[in-house]
C-alpha positions in Angstrom: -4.3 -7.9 -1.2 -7.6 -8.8 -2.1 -8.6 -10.8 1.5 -7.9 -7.5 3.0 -10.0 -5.7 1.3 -12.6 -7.5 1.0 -12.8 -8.2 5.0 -12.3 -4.4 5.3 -15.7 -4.3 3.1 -17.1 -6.7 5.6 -16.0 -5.2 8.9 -14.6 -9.1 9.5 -10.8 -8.9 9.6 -10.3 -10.9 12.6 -12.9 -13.6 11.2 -10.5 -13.7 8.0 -7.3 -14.2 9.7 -8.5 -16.6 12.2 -9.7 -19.0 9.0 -6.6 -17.9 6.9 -4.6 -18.8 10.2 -6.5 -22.6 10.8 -5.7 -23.5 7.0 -2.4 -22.5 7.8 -1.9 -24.8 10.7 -3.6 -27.5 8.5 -1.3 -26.6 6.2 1.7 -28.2 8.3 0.1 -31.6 8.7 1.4 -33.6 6.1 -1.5 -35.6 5.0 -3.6 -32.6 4.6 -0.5 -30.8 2.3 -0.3 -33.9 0.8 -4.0 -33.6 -1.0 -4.0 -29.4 -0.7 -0.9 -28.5 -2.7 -0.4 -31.5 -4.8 -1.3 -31.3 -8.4 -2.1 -34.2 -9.0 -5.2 -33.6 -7.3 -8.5 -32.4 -9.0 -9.7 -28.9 -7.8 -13.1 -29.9 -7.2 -11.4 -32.6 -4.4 -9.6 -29.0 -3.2 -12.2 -27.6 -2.8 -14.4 -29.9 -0.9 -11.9 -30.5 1.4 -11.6 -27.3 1.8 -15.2 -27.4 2.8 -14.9 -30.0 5.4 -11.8 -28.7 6.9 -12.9 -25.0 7.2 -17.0 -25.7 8.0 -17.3 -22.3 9.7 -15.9 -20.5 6.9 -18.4 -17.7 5.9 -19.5 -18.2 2.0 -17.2 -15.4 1.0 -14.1 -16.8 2.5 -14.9 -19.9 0.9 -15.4 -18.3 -2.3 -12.1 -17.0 -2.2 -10.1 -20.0 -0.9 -11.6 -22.3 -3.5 -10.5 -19.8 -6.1 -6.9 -20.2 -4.3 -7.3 -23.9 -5.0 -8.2 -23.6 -8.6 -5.0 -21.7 -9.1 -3.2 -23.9 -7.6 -2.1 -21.2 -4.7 -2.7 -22.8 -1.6 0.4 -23.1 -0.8 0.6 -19.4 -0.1 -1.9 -19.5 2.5 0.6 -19.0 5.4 2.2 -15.8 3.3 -1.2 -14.5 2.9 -2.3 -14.8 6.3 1.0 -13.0 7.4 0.4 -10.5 5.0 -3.0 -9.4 6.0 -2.1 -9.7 10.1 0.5 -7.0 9.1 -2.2 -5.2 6.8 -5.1 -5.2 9.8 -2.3 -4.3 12.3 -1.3 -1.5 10.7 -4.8 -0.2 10.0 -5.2 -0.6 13.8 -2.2 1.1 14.5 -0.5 -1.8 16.2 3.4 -2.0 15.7 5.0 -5.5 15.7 8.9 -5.6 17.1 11.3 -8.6 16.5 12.6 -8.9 19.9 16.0 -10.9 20.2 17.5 -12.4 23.6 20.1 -14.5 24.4 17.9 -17.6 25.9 14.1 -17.6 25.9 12.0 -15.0 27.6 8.9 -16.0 29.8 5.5 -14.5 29.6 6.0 -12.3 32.9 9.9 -10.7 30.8 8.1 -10.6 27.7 5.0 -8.2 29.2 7.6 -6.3 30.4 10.1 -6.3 27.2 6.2 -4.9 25.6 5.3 -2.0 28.5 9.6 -0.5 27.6 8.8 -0.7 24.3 5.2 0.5 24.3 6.8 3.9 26.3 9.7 4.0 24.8 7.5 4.4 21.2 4.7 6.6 23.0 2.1 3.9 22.4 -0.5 1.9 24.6 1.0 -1.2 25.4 -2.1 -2.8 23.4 -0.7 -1.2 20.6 2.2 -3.1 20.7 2.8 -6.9 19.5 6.4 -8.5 19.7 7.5 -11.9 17.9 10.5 -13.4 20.3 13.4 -14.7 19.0 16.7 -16.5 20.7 20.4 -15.8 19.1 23.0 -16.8 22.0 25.7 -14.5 19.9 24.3 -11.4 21.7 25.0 -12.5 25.2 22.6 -11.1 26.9 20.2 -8.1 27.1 17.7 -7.3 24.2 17.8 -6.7 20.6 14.3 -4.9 19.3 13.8 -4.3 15.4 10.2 -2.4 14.5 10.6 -1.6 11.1 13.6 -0.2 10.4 14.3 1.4 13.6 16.8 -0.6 15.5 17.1 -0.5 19.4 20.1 -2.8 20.9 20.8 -2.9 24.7 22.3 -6.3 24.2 25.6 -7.2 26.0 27.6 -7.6 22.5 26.3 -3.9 21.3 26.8 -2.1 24.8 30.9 -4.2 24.1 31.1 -2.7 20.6 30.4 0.4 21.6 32.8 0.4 24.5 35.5 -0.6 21.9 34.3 2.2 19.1 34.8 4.4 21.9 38.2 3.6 23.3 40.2 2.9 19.6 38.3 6.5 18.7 41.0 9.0 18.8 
C-alpha cells in the first residue's frame, strides 16, 4: 500500500492513520459522502473540501488524498485506513484478536480478556489489541480468533466437546 510506505519514509505512521481515520468518520456523515463520493461532483470541489475538512493534513497526505479524489477512490478510505492500522501493527509487532462474548464486556473484563491473551501468546499486554464482538449463540465464556489460531472457552464449545467425547467410542 502506498500510504504505508510512504509514512514509513516519513517516520509518521500514526500521523497517517489518525487523518486516514478523521476522513473516515467524515466519511459516515451523509452530507459530507454526499459531495465526497458522488460523481457528479468536480474533483477540484473534492479536493478543496478535502482541504477544509482535513486542515492539519501535512502537504504529503494531502497530495495523496486529492489524488484519491481524482480517481474517484474515496470511497475506499475506511479500507485503507484498516489496511495500514493492520500494516503499522504488524510492523510493531502488535497482534489484534477478534474477541466474541455472549453480551458485552466492560472496560475492566476487557483489560483482563487482553492480560490472558497477552500471556497466553508470550507477549506484553501492549502488544496486544482486541476488537469485541457480541454473538448470544455461544452462551457464555469467550471466543478469541488472532489470525488463524482459534481459542474457544465459550459455554457452547466446552458443550460440544463434552458430546464429541461421550458419543466417541
Amino acid at each position: 500500500m502506498a500510504a504505508f510506505t510512504v509514512a514509513a519514509e516519513a517516520g509518521d505512521f500514526d500521523l497517517w492513520l489518525s487523518t486516514l481515520d478523521e476522513l473516515a468518520r467524515i466519511l459516515r456523515m451523509p452530507s459530507a459522502r454526499t459531495v465526497l463520493i458522488s460523481p457528479t461532483v468536480a474533483p477540484s470541489d473534492k479536493r478543496a473540501a478535502l482541504d477544509r475538512l482535513l486542515p492539519s493534513a501535512t502537504p504529503v497526505i494531502r497530495n495523496f488524498l486529492h489524488i484519491i479524489a481524482d480517481r474517484g477512490r474515496l470511497v475506499d478510505v475506511p479500507g485503507m485506513a484498516e489496511a495500514l492500522r493492520e500494516m503499522i501493527n504488524k510492523r510493531r509487532g502488535i497482534v489484534t484478536a477478534d474477541v466474541t462474548t455472549a453480551v458485552p464486556i466492560d472496560a475492566q473484563t476487557e483489560q483482563v480478556v487482553m492480560q490472558r491473551l497477552a500471556s497466553y501468546l508470550q507477549r506484553e499486554p501492549s502488544q496486544v489489541m482486541i476488537r469485541t464482538h457480541v454473538d448470544p449463540n455461544i452462551i457464555g465464556g469467550v471466543v478469541a480468533r488472532i489470525g488463524d489460531q482459534l481459542i474457544d472457552d465459550s459455554v457452547r464449545g466446552r458443550l460440544e466437546r463434552l458430546r464429541r467425547s461421550l458419543t466417541t467410542p
